[in-house]
N, C-alpha and C positions, 0 to 999 in steps of 0.2 A: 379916778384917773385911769386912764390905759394902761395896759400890762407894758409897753415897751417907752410909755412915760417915767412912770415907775424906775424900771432895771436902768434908766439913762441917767436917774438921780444920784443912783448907787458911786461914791469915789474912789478911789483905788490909791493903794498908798505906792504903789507899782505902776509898770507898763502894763496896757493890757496886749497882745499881739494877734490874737483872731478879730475876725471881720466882723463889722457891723452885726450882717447876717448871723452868723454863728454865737454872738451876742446872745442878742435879741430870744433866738432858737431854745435859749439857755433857759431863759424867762418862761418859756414856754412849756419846755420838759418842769421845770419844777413844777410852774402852776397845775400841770397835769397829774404830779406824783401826787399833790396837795390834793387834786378830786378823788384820787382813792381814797381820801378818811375822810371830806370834809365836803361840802357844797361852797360852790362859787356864784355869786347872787347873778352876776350875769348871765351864768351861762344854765341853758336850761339844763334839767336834772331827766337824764334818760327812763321812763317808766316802764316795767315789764307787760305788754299787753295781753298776752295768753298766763295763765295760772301755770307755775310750775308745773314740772311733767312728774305725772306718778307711773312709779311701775306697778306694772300689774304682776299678782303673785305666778311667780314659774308652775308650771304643770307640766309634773315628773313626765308625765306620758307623752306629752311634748317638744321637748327635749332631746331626744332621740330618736333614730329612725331606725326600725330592724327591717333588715333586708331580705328578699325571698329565701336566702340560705341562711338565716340567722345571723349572720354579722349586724350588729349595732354601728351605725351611723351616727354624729351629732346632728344635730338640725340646723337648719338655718339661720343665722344670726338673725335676730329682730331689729330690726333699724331704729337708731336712740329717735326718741323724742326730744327736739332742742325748740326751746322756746323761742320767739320771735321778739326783737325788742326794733324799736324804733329808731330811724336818726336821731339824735337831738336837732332842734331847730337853730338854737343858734350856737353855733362850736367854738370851743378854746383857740385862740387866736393872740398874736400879739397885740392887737386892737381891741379885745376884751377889757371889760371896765373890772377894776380889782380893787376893792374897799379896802383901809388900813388896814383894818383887822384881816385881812387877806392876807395882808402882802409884808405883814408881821412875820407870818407864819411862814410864809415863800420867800423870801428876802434871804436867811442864811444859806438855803441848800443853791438858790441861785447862786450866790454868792461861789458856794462850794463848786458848782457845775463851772462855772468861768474860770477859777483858778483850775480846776482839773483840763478843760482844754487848754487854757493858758499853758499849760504845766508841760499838756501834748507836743504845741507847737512847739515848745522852748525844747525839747528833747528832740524832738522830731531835726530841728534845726544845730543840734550840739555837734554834726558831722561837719559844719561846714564853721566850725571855730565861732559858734554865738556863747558867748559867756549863758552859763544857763544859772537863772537867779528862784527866788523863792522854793516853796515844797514839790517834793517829786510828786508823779500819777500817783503812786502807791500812797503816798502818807494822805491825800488831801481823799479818794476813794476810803480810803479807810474813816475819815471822817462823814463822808460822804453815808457812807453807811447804818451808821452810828445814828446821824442825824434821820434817815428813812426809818432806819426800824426802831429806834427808841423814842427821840425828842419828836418828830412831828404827828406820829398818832397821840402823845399825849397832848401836844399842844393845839392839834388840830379838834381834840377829843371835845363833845359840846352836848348836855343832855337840857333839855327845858326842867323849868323846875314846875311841878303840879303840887299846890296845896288840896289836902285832903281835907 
């Protein structure tokens, strides 16, 4: 199914008060935090085309410039070597196809991502007398966190098994 098929199924025991757009948007940062540990069968996988860059070892004698009067100068910086990597052909979108087992994984932190702007708007709006309902920025960030750096690389975590 689509990525914005998906995040529409999701129910909410609440209001939700941001736009459709910003929705959707939500579905999309997760699925993105979820390509840092994990591949997305849709979407192609960026490949490096040049080999890492190596440095080459420094020469003392190069390094420094001494001057007609002896004063030592540094030399000139050497320009990094940055590898070159490719567009991917077909990019994360909320039209992207997202397999269960995808959206297993990306399902709670969206989740998290909506109620933390949810949480925006309802604060953002508490000057003009909106009753402000469910968890603040801070508590559901805090979750937010929690879920990136502990529960989604393990659950995103996936090795083949080789028999020897």
């Amino acid at each position: 199914m689509k990525l914005v098929e998906l995040a529409n199924t999701v129910r909410w025991s609440y209001g939700i008060v941001i736009s459709d757009d910003d929705y959707n948007q939500q579905a999309v940062n997760a699925a993105r935090v979820y390509l840092g540990y994990a591949h997305i069968a849709s979407v192609d996988p960026v490949v490096m085309v040049d080999p890492p860059p190596t440095c080459p070892q420094p020469d003392p004698a190069a390094e420094v410039v001494i001057g007609y009067n002896g004063t030592i100068f540094d030399a000139a910086p050497r320009p990094a070597q940055v590898p070159t990597y490719p567009a991917p052909t077909s990019k994360l979108s909320k039209d992207s196809d997202i397999t269960d087992g995808e959206w297993f994984v990306i399902r709670p932190l969206f989740m998290l991502y909506v109620e933390r702007e949810n949480a925006r708007a309802l604060e953002a709006s508490k000057q003009l007398g909106v009753e402000v309902y469910g968890r603040t920025v801070d508590q559901v960030e805090a979750d937010i966190r929690t879920y990136e750096t502990q529960d989604l690389p393990r659950l995103a975590f996936a090795q083949t098994v080789e028999v020897v």
